[in-house]
MIVEX-514638 format. One record per residue: x, y, z of N, C-alpha, C in turn. Coordinates in steps of 0.001 Angstrom, whole numbers, plus 500000, padded with zeros to 6 digits. Example, Ala and Ser with C-alpha at 12.3 -4.5 7.8 and 13.67 -1.06 7.14 Angstrom:
2
nx|ny|nz|cax|cay|caz|cx|cy|cz
513190|494310|507800|512300|495500|507800|513200|496700|507800
512850|497750|507080|513670|498940|507140|512900|500030|507870
This chain:
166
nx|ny|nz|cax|cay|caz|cx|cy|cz
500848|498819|500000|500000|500000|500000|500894|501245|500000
500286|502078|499179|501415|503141|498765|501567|504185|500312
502324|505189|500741|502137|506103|501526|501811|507190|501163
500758|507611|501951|500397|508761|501188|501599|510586|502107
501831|511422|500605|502746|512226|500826|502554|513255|502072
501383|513539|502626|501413|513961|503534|502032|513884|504886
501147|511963|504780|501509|511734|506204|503100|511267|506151
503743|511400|505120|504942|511173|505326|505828|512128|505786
505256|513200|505084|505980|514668|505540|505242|515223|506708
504245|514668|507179|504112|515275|508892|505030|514208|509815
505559|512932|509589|505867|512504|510200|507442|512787|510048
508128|512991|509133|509168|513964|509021|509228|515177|509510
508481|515896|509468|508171|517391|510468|507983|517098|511818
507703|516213|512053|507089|515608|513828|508876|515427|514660
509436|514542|513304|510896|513963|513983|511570|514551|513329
511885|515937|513191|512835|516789|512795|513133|517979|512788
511964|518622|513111|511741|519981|513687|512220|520727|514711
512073|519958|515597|512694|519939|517273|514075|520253|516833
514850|518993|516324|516413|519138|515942|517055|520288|514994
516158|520589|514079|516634|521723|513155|516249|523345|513918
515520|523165|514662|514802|524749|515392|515974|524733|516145
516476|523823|516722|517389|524377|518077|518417|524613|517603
518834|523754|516183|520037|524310|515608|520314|525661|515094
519533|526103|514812|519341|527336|514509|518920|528494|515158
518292|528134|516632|518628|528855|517680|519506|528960|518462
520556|528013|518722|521851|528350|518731|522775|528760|517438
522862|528737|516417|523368|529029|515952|523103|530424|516088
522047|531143|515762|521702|532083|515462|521828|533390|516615
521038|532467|517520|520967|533516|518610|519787|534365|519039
518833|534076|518278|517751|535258|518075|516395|533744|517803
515655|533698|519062|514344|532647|518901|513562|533461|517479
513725|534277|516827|512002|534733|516188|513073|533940|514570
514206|534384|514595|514990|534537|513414|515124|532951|513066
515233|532149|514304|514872|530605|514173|513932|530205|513732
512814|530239|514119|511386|530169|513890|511270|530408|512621
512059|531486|512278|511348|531870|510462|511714|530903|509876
513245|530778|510167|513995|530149|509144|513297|528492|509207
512896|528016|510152|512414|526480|510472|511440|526736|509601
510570|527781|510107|509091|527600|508940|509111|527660|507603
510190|528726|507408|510535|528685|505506|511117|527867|504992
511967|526776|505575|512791|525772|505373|511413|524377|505397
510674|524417|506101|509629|523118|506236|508922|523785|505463
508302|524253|504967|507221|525047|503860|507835|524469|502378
508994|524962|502211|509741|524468|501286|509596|523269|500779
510585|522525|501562|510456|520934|501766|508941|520041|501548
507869|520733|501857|506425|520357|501614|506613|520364|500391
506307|522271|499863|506101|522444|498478|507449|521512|497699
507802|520673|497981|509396|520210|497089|509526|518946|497123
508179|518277|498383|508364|517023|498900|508797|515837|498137
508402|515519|496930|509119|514595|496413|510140|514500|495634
510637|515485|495780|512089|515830|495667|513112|515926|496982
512095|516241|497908|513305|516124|499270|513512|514234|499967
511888|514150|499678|511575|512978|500353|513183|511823|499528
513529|511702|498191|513693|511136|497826|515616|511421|497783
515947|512559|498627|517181|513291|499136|518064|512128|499963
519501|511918|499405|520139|510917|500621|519861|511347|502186
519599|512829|502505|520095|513271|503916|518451|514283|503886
517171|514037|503545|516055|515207|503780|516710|516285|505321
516766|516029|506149|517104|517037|507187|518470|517662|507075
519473|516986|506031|520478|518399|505765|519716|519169|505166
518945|518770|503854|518505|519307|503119|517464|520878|503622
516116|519988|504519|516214|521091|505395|517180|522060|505937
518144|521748|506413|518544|522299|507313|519231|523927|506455
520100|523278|505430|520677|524261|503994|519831|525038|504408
518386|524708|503549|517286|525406|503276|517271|526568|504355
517391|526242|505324|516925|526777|506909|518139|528161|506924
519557|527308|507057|520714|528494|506856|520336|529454|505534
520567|529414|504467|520388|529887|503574|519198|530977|503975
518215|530523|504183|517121|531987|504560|517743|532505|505341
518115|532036|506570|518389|532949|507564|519465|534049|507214
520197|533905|506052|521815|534246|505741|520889|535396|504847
520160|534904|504398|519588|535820|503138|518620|536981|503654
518166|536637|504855|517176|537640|505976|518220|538620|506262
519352|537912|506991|519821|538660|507497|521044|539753|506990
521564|539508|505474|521966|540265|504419|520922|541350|503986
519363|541081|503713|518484|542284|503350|518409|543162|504578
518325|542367|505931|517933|543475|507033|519704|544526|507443
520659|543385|507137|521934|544744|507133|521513|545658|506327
521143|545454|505104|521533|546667|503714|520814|547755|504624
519161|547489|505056|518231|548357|505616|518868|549605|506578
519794|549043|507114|520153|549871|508393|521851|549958|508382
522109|551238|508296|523524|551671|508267|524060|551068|509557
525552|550847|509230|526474|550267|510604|526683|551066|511584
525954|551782|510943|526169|553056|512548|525084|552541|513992
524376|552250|513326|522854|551821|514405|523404|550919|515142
522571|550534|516430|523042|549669|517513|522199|548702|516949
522563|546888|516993|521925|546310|516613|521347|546403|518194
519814|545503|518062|519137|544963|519283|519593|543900|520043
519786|544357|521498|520250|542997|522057|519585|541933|521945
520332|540593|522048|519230|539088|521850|518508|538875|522815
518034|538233|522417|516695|538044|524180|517263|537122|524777
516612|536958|525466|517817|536071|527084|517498|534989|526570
518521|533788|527036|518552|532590|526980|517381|531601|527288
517020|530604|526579|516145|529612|527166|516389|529500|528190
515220|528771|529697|515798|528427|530965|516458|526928|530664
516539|526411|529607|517041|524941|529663|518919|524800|529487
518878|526341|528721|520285|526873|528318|521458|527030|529656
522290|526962|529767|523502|527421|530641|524006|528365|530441
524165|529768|531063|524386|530876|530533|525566|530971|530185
526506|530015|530960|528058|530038|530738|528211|529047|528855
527778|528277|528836|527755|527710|527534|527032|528764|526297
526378|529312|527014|525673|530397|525553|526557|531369|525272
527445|531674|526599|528421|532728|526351|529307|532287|525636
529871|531075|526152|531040|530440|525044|530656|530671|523533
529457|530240|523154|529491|530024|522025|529233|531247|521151
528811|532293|522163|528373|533423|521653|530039|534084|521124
531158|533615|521985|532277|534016|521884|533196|532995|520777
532439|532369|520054|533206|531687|518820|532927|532419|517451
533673|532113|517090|533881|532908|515714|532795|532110|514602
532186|532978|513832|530868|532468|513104|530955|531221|512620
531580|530874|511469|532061|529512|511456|531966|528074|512621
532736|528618|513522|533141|527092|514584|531642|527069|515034
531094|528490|515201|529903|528173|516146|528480|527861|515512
528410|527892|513720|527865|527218|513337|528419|525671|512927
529515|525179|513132|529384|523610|513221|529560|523200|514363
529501|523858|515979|529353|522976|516539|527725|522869|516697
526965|524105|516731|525617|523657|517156|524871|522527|515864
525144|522659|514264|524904|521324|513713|525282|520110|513996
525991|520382|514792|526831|518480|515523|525502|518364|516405
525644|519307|517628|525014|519303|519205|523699|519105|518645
523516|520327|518313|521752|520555|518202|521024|519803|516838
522019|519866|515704|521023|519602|514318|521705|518025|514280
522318|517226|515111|522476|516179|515358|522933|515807|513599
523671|516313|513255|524651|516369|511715|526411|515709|512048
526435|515145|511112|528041|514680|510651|528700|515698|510210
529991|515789|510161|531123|516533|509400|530455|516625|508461
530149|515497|507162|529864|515226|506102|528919|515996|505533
527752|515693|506499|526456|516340|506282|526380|517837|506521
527079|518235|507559|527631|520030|507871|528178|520452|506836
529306|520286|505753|529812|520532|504458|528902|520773|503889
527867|519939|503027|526624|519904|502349|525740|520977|502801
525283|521129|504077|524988|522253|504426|525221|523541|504526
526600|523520|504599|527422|525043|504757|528175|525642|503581
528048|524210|502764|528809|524769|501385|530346|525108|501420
530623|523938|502410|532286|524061|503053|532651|522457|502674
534279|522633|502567|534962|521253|502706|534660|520673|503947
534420|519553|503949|534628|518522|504749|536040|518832|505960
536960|519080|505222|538341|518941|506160|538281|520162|507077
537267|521525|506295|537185|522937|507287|536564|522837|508239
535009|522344|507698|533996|521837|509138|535164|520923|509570
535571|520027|509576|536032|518701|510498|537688|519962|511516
538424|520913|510723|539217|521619|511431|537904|522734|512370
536962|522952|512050|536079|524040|512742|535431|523267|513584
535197|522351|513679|534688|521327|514714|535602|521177|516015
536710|521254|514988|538112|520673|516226|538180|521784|517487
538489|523061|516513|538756|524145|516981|537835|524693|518274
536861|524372|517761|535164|524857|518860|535326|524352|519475
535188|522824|519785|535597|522071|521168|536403|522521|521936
537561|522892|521475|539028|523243|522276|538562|524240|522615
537975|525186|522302|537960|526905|522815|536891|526394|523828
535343|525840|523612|534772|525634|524462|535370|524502|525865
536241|523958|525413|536292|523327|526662|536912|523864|527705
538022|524985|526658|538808|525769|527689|538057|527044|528559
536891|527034|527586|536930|528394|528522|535293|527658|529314
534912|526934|529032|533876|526412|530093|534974|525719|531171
536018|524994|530891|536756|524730|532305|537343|525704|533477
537333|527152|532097|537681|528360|533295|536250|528868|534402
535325|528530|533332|534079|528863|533913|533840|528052|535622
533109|529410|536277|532949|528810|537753|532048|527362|537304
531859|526793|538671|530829|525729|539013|529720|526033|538890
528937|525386|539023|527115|525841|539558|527099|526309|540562
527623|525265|541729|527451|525695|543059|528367|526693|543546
528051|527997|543505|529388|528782|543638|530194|528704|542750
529760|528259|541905|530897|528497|540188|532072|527779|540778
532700|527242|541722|534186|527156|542038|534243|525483|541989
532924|524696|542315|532957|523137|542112|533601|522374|541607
């Protein structure tokens, strides 16, 4: 019995959404700028479905989709507003977040800190991060390296919970 295309792509949206939103809220930094990009990236993928459905990796595929808007949002909203303006601060962290880990990552350089949250959050390979980022394999796999090391060092400088000093 054949499947019908819907329920295939809600059940792909059901188990993949979660993973691509958070990737992109860490990556990003900004919950609304996530949200878009998840919704224009799954909208897509609908209107495209049997073309994604039939994709070695559908959730890189998403996921591209997902970067790519967000890259492209956020290129029209620079042009809008001269570099003189203060951008808006981000809104505070999820409560599930660690403020010391959001800082780290907030303190990586654009690159590392979009492949580590596709590892963490968009639950992606080296392999599959390339495809997505439109990078070699060997850069994500050196930008992977790199992020760890900075994060481990400077979350090991970071206090404890209990009194940060634990």
């Amino acid at each position: 019995m054949p499947v019908d295309p819907l329920e295939a792509f809600g059940l792909f949206y059901k188990n993949n959404s979660g993973p691509v939103f958070r990737a992109l809220l860490a990556g990003t930094l900004n919950r609304a700028a996530a949200e878009d990009a998840t919704a224009e990236a799954f909208a897509r993928a609908l209107a495209h479905w049997d073309t994604v459905a039939s994709h070695p990796n559908p959730k890189a595929w998403v996921l591209r989709v997902a970067w790519n808007h967000h890259r492209s949002s956020w290129r029209r909203w620079e042009a809008r507003w001269s570099v003189d303006q203060q951008e808006p601060s981000p809104r505070p962290p999820e409560p599930w977040v660690d403020p010391d880990l959001v800082a780290a990552i907030r303190g990586l350089p654009k690159g590392q800190r979009e492949v580590i949250v596709l590892v963490a959050l968009g639950e992606l390979t080296p392999t599959e991060i390339a495809g997505v980022l439109g990078r070699a394999v060997g850069t994500v796999r050196s930008q992977l390296f790199r992020a760890r090391m900075t994060l481990r060092q400077v979350l090991d400088e970071a206090p404890g919970p209990e009194g940060r000093d634990a």
